[in-house]
C-alpha positions in Angstrom: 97.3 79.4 104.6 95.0 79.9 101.5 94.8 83.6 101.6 98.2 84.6 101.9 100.9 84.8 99.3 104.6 83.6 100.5 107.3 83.8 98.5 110.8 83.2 99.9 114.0 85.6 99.8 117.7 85.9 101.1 118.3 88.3 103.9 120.4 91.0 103.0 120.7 92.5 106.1 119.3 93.1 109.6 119.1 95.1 112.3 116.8 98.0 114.5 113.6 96.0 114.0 113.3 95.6 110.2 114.7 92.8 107.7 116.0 94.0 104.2 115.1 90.9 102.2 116.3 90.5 98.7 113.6 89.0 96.8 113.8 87.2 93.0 111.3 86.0 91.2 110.7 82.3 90.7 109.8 80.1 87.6 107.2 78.9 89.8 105.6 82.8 89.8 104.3 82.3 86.1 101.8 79.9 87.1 100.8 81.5 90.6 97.3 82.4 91.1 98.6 85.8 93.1 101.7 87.1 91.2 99.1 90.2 90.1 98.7 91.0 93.1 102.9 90.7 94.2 104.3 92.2 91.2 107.1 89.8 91.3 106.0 88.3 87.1 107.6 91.4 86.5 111.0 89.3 86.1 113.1 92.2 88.7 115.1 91.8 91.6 113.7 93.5 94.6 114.8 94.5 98.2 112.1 94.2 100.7 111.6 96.1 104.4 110.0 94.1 106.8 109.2 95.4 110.1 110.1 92.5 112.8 110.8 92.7 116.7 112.8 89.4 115.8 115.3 91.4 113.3 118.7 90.1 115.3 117.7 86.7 114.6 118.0 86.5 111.2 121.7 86.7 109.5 122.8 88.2 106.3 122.7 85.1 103.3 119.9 83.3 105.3 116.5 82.0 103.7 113.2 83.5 104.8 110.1 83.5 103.3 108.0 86.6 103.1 104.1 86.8 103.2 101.7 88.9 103.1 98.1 88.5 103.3 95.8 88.4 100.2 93.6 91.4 101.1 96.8 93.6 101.7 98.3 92.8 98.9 95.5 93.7 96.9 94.9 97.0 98.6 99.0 97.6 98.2 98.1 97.0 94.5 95.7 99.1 94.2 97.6 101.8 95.8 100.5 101.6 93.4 98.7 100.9 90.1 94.7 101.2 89.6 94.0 104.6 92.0 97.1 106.5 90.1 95.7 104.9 86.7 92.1 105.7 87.4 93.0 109.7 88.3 94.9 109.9 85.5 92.0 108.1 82.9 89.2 110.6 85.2 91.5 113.8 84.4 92.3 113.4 80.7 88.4 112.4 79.6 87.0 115.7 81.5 89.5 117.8 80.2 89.3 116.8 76.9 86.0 117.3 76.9 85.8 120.5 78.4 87.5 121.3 75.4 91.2 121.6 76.9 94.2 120.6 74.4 95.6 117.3 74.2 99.1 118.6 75.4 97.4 120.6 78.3 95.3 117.9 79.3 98.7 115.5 79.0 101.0 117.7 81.2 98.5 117.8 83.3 97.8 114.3 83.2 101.4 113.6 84.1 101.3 116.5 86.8 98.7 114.7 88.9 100.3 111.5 89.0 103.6 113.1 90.2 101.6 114.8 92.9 99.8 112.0 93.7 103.2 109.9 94.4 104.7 112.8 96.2 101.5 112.2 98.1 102.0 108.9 98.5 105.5 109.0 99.9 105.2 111.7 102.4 102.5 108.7 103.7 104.6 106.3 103.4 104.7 105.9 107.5 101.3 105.3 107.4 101.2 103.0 105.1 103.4 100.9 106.0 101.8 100.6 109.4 98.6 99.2 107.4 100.0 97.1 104.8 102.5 94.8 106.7 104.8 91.8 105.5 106.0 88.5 108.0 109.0 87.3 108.1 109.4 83.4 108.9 112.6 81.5 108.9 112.6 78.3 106.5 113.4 74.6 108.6 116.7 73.3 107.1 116.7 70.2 106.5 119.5 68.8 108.4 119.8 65.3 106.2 118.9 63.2 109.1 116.5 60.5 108.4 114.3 58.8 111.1 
């Protein structure tokens, strides 16, 4: 599918409906058109919930691959990185020049974005709901040639 970004991952365990999936990032993410938008470039290691009703069938070492669509991964982006970046830009330009301190404006620079993730986590139900990740086993290829 052209608007969604897979990647693939190892299970790293399952159970109750959701799919921790260890996910690394892949030499092949440098030249991917999305990896803004997935935040795997970043070169870390990252364990990934994914809500499933098909959780018992996936085991713990198994390969899966992961996808989201395009549009959610954009609007999880945007989320994590440009609304927290844009309240913080918004706050220090008006209070500087309302006259405020730099160190004022700073703390409270740095205030607002620890609100705004506290925020963000008590919400974290409902975001999750919204912004949702499949889960798809990959075929093994069982060395059988037709």
């Amino acid at each position: 599918m052209k608007d969604t970004i897979t990647h693939k991952g190892t299970v790293v365990q399952s159970g109750r409906g959701t799919v921790d999936v260890l996910m690394r990032p892949e030499s092949a993410c440098g030249a991917c058109h999305a990896r803004k938008v997935c935040g795997m470039e970043e070169g870390e290691e990252r364990i990934l919930n994914v809500i499933t009703i098909n959780a018992h069938t996936y085991r713990e070492g198994e390969e899966v691959n992961v996808s989201i669509s395009e549009g959610m991964g954009i609007k999880a982006a945007l989320i994590a990185y440009a609304y927290p970046f844009l309240l913080v830009f918004v706050l220090l330009i008006a209070l500087l020049q309302s006259g405020i301190s730099e160190l004022v404006a700073g703390l409270s620079g740095l205030g607002v974005l620890a609100a705004y993730y506290v925020v963000l986590y008590r919400f974290r139900n409902r975001i999750a709901k919204d912004i949702q990740f499949s889960i798809s086993k990959i075929e093994q290829d069982n060395g059988i040639e037709e």
